[in-house]
C-alpha positions, 0 to 999 in steps of 0.5 A, spaced: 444 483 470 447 485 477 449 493 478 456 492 475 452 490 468 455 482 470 450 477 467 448 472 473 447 465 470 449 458 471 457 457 468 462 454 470 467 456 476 472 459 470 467 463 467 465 467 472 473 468 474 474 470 467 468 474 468 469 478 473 476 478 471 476 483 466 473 487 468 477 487 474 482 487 469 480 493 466 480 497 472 487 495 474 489 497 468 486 505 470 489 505 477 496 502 475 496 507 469 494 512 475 498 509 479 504 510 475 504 517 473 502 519 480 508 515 484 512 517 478 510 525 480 512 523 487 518 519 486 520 526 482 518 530 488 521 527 492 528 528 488 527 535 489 524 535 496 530 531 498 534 537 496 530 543 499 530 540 506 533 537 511 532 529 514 529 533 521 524 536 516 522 529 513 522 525 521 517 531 522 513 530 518 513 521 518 511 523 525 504 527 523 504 521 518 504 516 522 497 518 526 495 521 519 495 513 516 493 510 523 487 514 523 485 513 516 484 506 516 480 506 521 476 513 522 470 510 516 470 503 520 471 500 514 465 503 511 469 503 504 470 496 504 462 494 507 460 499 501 464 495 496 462 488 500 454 490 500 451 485 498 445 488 495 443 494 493 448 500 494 442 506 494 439 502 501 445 503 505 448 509 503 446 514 506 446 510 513 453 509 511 455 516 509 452 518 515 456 512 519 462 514 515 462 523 517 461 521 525 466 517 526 472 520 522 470 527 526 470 523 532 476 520 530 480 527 529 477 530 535 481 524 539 487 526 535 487 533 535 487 533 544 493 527 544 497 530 539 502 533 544 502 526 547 504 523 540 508 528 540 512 527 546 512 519 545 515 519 539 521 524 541 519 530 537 514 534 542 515 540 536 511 536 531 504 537 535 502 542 530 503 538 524 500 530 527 493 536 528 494 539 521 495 532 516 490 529 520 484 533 518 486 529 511 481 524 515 474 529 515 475 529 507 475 522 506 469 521 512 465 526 506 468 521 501 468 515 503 461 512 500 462 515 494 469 512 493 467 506 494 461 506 489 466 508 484 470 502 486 464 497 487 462 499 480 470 497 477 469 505 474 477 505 476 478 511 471 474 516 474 478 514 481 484 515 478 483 523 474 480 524 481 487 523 485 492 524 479 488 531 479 490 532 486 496 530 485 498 535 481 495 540 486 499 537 491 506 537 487 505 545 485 504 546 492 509 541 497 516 544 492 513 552 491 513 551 500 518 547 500 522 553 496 520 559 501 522 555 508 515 552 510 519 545 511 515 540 514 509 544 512 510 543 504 508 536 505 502 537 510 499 543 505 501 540 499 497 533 501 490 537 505 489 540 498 490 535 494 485 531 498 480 536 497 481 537 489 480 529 489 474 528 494 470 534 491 472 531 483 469 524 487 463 526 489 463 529 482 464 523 478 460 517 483 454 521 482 450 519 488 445 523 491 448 527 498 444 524 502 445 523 510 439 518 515 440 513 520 437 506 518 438 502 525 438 495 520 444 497 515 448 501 520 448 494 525 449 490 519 454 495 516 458 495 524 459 489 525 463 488 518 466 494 518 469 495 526 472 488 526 475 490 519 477 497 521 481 494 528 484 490 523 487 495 519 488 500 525 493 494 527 496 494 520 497 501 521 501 500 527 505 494 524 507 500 518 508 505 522 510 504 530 518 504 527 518 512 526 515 512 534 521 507 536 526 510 532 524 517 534 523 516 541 530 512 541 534 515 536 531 522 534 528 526 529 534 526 525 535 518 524 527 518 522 528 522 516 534 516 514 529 511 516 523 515 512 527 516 506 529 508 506 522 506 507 519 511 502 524 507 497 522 501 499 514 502 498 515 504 491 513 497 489 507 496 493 505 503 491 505 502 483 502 495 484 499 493 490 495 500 491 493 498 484 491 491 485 488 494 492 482 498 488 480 492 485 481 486 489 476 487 494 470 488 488 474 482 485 474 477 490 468 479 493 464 477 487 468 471 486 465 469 492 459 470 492 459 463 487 462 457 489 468 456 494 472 453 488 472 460 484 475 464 489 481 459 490 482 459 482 482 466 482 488 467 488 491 461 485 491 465 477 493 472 481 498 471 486 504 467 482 503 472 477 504 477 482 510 475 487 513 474 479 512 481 477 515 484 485 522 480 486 526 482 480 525 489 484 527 486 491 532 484 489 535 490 486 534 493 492 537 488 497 542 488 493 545 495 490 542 499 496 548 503 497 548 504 489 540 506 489 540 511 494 546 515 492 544 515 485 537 519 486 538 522 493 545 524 494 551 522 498 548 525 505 543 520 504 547 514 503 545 513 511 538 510 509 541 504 505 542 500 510 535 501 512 532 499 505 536 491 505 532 489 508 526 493 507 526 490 500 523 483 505 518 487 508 516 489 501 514 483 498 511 481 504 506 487 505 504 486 498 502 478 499 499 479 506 495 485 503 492 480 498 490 475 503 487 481 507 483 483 501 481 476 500 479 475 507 475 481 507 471 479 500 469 473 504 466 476 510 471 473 515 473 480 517 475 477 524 480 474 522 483 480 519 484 482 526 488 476 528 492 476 522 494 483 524 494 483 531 499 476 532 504 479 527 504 486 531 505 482 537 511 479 535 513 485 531 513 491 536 518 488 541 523 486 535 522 493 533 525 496 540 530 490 540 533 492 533 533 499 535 537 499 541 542 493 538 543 496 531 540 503 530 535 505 524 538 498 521 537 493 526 529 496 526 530 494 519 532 487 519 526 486 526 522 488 519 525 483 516 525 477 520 518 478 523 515 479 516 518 472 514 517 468 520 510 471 523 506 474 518 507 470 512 505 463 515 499 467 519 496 470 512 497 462 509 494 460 515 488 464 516 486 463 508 486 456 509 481 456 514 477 460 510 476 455 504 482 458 499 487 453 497 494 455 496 497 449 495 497 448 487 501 456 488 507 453 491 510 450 484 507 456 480 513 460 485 519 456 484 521 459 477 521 466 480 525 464 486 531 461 482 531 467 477 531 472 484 537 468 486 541 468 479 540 475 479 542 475 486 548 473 483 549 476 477 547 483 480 554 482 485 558 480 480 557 485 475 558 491 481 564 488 483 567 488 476 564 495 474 568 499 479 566 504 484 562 508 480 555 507 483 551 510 477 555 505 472 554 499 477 546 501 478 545 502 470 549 495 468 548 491 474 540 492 475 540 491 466 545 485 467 540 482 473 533 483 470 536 480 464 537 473 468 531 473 471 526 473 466 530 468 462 529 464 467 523 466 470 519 466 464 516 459 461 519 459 454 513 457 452 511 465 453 517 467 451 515 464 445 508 467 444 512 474 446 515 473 440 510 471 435 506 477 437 511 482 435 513 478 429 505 479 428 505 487 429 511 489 425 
């Protein structure tokens, strides 16, 4: 019996996916109910924000959030993915990667903190100084926290983890909307999101249960860095790929144009917050374990998962390919109508940061956290020039479609290329993704047609079109055997 209550015996590749993939399962389960309130709550906070601020006060604050998010994947150095990764005994490296994990986020913030006014200033917003060193102290908790993240994740106790951020969730919301109200502008987001990271982290320490225990073991912490700093270069690129276009629109455009860009990528990323952040908890913890077997059973578990989540992610960018203008309108009002230009092509990116961000995970369940950095390092090479090119062609919405192009002909085929190289086999997915694509398409469709003959009310448009779409889509991309088997269940329960 290993540490996550798994029984190792000798079976049959499938059987240890099914294994692994229920409990995987059930901690997917926790996260995405977690997931669903907390970005439900955001989504509604966002509504009421919009309303008590103004575009300048959210392009301050995508300022500070792109050092916030530069410098939270890379300041435990990939400690949180070593940790999950570990093959051996968790309370052998705790306490070097605890320590490992608290010296680099307060070397990190400390680097921060002195090339704020630079940031600043690069980014076309010299006023937003105080904030970037504000919102980036949020790195100092997750240092604390760091290991006991993930032992929670590692041991698939993902419903511990997700009343520890709902908890701070709600703090966060309270907080940010009552600031907000009282002219605090940009500010409502930082205080809002340091208190929520605090409550959180002190509920996690709370919950993983393990001893505070700080030490230096030259062996682990060796082993630990040379998983983890190619790792954390990786996702340090990641972060640049997300993040650069609020520098380049700002330095190009102003603070006021990175606000309309932020709403729009805000939209964008609700999928991947529903579902990939849900999928990331566990997906590390899964594939690893997966491959820790042999090399057929990681490929069977990619092979079983990523159609199921390109099927559950296209409707949605569709729609927002689609009815932008309509989506915008509706929920943020017409001074935001700038944005959904923005959010066509935004709705491209999405699918590709969500099967990228798998084949990330996937590398790193396999060890290969080199390979991460090249994936990363070769789609932000491409995608840096083509962001100031946009930029300057087409404004906010050319920054978009260089998103857009890049994603489809860059990162895509990198990712393919690098999982293949590690052993995973992707091409028995390939036939699994055409009955979704034909259903994108056909709503596609029906979404245009219907829009054009329901006038130009966007509410009305938005409603009956996207149900319209949605309707065409599952017909066609659902097989009729599982319609079939749908149906027999609810017959059976009523």
């Amino acid at each position: 019996m290993d540490e996550q209550g798994t029984t190792t015996t000798e079976g049959e590749p499938a059987s240890k996916v099914s294994v692994i993939g229920r409990k995987a399962g059930r901690g997917l389960r926790w996260t995405l109910f977690g997931t669903v309130v907390t970005k439900l709550g955001s989504f509604v906070m966002s509504l009421v924000l919009a309303r008590l601020l103004v575009p300048e006060d959210f392009g301050l604050y995508a300022i500070a959030l792109t050092a916030m998010q530069f410098v939270i994947h890379v300041n435990d150095v990939g400690i949180i993915a070593a940790t999950v990764q570990w093959r051996g005994k968790l309370e052998d490296m705790a306490a070097t990667a605890s320590t490992l994990a608290l010296l680099f986020s307060a070397g990190w913030y400390a680097v921060f903190w002195f090339a704020a006014p630079a940031f600043a200033e690069l980014a076309g917003s010299p006023q937003a100084t105080p904030v970037v060193r504000l919102l980036t102290a949020v790195i100092l908790v997750d240092g604390i926290t760091a290991v006991r993240v993930a032992a929670l994740q590692r041991r698939f106790q993902q419903d511990q983890l997700t009343k520890a951020l709902m908890a701070g969730f709600m703090v966060n919301a309270a907080l940010a909307v009552s600031l907000a109200a009282n002219g605090a502008g940009p500010y409502s987001f930082v205080l809002g999101q340091l208190a929520a990271s605090a409550v959180a982290g002190v509920l996690e320490m709370i919950f993983a249960g393990l001893p505070v225990r700080f030490g230096l073991d030259r062996v682990v912490a060796r082993r630990l860095i040379r998983f983890g700093i190619p790792l954390a270069a990786g996702l340090g690129v990641e972060s640049v790929l997300l993040n650069a276009d609020y520098v380049i629109v700002g330095h190009a455009l102003g603070t006021a144009a990175v606000g309309f860009y932020l709403l729009a990528f805000n939209v964008s990323s609700w999928v991947h917050g529903f579902v990939g952040t849900a999928v990331r908890y566990v997906s590390i913890a899964g594939f690893s374990r997966l491959a820790e077997d042999k090399p057929e059973t990681l490929s069977l578990g990619v092979q079983r998962a990523l159609p199921v989540l390109f099927a559950a992610v296209l409707p949605i960018a569709v729609l927002m390919a689609v009815l932008p203008s309509q989506i915008i309108v509706v929920l943020y009002g017409g001074q935001w109508a700038a944005s959904a230009a923005v959010l066509r092509f935004l709705a491209v990116l999405m699918i590709g940061r969500l099967l990228t961000g798998i084949a990330f995970d996937i590398l790193t369940s396999l060890g290969a956290t080199r390979s991460t950095v090249w994936l990363n390092l070769g789609w932000c090479v491409a995608l840096v020039p083509a962001l100031m090119i946009g930029t300057r062609l087409d404004g906010i919405r050319g920054a978009a479609i260089a998103h857009a192009v890049v994603t489809l002909l860059v990162a895509m085929p990198l990712a393919v290329l690098a999982l293949h190289r590690g052993g995973v086999h992707l091409r028995p997915v390939a036939p699994a993704l055409v009955r979704p694509l034909c259903g994108g398409a056909a709503a596609a469709v029906i979404m245009l047609s219907v829009a054009w003959l329901t006038g130009p009310t966007p509410i009305v448009q938005l409603g009956l079109a996207g149900a319209a779409g949605l309707l065409g889509y599952l017909l066609i991309a659902v097989p009729p055997s599982q319609i079939r088997e749908l149906r027999a269940r609810l017959g059976a329960a009523t």
